[in-house]
matplotlib code that plots the C-alpha trace (Angstrom):
import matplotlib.pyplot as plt

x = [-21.7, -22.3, -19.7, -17.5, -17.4, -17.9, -14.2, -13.0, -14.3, -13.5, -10.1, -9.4, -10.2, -8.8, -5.7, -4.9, -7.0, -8.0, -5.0, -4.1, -5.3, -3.6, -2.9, -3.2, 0.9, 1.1, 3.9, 5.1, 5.6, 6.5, 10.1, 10.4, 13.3, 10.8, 7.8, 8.1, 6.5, 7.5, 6.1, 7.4, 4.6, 6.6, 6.1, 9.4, 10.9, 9.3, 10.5, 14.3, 14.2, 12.5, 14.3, 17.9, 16.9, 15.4, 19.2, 20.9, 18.6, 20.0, 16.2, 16.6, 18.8, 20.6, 17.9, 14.7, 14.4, 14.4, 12.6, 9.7, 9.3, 9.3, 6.3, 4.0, 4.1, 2.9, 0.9, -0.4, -1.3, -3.3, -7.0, -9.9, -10.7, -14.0, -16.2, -15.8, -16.0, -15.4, -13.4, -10.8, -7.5, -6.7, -3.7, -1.2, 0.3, 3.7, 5.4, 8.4, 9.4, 11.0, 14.6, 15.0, 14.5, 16.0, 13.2, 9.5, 8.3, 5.0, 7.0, 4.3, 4.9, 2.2, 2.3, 1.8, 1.0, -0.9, 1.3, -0.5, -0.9, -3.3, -5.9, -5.0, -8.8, -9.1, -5.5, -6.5, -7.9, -5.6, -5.6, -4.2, -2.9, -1.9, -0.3, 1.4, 1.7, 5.3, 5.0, 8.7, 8.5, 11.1, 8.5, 6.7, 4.1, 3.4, 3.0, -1.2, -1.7, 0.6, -1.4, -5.1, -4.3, -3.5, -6.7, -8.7, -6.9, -8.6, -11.9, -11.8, -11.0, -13.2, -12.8, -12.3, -9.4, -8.1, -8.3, -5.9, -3.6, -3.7, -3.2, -0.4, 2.4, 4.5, 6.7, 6.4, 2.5, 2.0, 4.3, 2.4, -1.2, 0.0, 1.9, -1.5, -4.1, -2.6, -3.1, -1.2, -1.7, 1.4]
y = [1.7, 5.3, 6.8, 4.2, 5.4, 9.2, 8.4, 6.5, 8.6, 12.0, 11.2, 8.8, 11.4, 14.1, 12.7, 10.2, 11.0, 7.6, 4.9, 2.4, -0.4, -3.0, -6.6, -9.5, -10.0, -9.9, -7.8, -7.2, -4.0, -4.5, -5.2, -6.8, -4.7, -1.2, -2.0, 0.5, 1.0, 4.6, 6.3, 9.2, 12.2, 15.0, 14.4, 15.5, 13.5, 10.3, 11.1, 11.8, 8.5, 6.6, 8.1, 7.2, 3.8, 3.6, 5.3, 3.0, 0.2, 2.1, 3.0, 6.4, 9.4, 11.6, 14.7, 12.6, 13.4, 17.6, 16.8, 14.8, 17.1, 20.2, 18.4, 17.2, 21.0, 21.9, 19.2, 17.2, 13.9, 12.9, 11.2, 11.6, 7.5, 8.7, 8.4, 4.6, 4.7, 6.9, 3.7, 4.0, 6.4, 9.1, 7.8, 9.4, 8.5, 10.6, 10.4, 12.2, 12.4, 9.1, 11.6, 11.3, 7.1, 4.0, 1.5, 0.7, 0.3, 1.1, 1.2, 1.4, 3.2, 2.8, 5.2, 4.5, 7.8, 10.4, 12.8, 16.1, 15.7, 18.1, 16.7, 15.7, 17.1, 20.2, 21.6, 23.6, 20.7, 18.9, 15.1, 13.4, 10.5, 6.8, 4.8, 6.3, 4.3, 5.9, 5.5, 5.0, 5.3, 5.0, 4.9, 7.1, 5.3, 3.7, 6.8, 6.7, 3.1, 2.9, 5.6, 4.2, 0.6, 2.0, 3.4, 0.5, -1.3, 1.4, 1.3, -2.7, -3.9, -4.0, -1.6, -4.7, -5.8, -1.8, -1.9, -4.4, -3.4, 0.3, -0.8, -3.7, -3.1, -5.7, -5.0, -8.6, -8.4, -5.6, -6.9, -9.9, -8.8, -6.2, -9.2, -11.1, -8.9, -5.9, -6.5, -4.5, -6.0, -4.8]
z = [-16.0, -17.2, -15.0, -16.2, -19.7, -19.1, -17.4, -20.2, -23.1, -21.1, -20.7, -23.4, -26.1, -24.6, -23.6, -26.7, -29.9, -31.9, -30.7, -34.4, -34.9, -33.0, -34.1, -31.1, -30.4, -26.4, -25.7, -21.6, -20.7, -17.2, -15.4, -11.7, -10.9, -12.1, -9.6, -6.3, -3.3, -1.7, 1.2, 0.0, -0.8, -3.0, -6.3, -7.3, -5.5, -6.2, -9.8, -8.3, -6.6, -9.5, -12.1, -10.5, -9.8, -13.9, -14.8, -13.0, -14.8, -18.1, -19.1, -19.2, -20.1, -18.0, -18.3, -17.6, -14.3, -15.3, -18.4, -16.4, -13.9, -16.6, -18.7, -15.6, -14.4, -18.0, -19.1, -15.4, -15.9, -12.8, -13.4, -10.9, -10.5, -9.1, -12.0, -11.5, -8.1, -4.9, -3.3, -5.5, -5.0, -8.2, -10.4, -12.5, -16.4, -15.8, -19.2, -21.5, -25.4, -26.1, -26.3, -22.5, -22.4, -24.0, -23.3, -24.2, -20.3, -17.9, -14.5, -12.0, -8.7, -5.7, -3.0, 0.7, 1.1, -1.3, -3.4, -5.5, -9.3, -11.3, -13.3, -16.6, -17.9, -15.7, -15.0, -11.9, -10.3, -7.6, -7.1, -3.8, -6.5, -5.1, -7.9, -11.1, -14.2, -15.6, -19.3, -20.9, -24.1, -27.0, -29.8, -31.0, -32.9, -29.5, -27.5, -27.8, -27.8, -24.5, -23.0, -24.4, -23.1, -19.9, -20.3, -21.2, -17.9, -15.7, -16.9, -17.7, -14.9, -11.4, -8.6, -6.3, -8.3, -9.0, -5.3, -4.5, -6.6, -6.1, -2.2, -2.9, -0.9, -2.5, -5.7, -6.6, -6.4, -8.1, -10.8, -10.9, -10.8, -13.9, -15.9, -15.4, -15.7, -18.3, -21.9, -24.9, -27.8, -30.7]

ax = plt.figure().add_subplot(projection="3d")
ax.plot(x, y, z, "-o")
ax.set_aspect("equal")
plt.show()
């Protein structure tokens, strides 16, 4: 339990601040058609692919993909899952200014294969990461409680479950355990 909260507070406050209070309005965040499974392991091009497929979904803007890939090599986003436990793969929260998207969205991404992020706390540190949560975000005042409910999710939920859907390799699955299991409250 204490690892569990060092990994929550550590990256929680550094990453978010204090997230607004929240009222109890359950709002989706997820969209069948933006769930993917890819064995591909550049990171770059997991955002090419993703990012044309999200265009063609008309959920983001034209420079996404260069704006994406410009921020994570500045400010990385990948988090070391083994605080809460050494079974469970690193993940990513890949995200852009709300300027490069059109929609309020967390697209999730699981990867067959691992693909190098650096460690959102400790920049120098490389993560093999396994499933991205792609924040797409067109509101600002959203921005932290997006990212801290993402958050919660990680440290809230157990590593058997985190498990199973970190090694899904079913879109509609993944989408479903997420709908089912992922709370943001608005």
């Amino acid at each position: 339990m204490f690892l569990k909260s060092v990994l929550y507070n550590e990256t929680r406050n550094f990453c978010l601040g204090k997230a607004e209070p929240t009222t109890n309005t359950k709002k989706s965040l997820f969209d069948p058609q933006a769930v993917f499974v890819t064995d591909l392991t550049d990171r770059n091009e997991i955002f090419k692919t993703v990012s044309q497929k999200l265009y063609d979904l008309g959920y983001v803007k034209e420079d996404f993909l260069g704006d994406i890939i410009e921020r994570e090599d500045k400010y990385p986003t990948g988090i070391s899952m083994r605080p809460l436990s050494r079974e469970l793969p690193d993940v990513a929260v890949p995200h852009t200014e709300g300027d490069y998207v059109s929609a309020q969205l967390i697209v999730p991404i699981a990867l067959r294969n691992s693909a190098t992020f650096n460690n959102m706390v400790n920049p120098s540190e490389a993560l093999e990461v396994k499933f991205l949560f792609l924040i797409l975000n067109n509101d600002p005042d959203m921005h932290s409680t997006i990212l801290a409910k993402i958050m919660d999710f990680l440290a809230g939920t157990s590593v058997d479950d985190l498990n199973e859907l970190f090694n899904s390799d079913s879109n509609e699955e993944i989408y479903d355990f997420l709908e089912n299991n992922f709370e943001i409250e608005k």
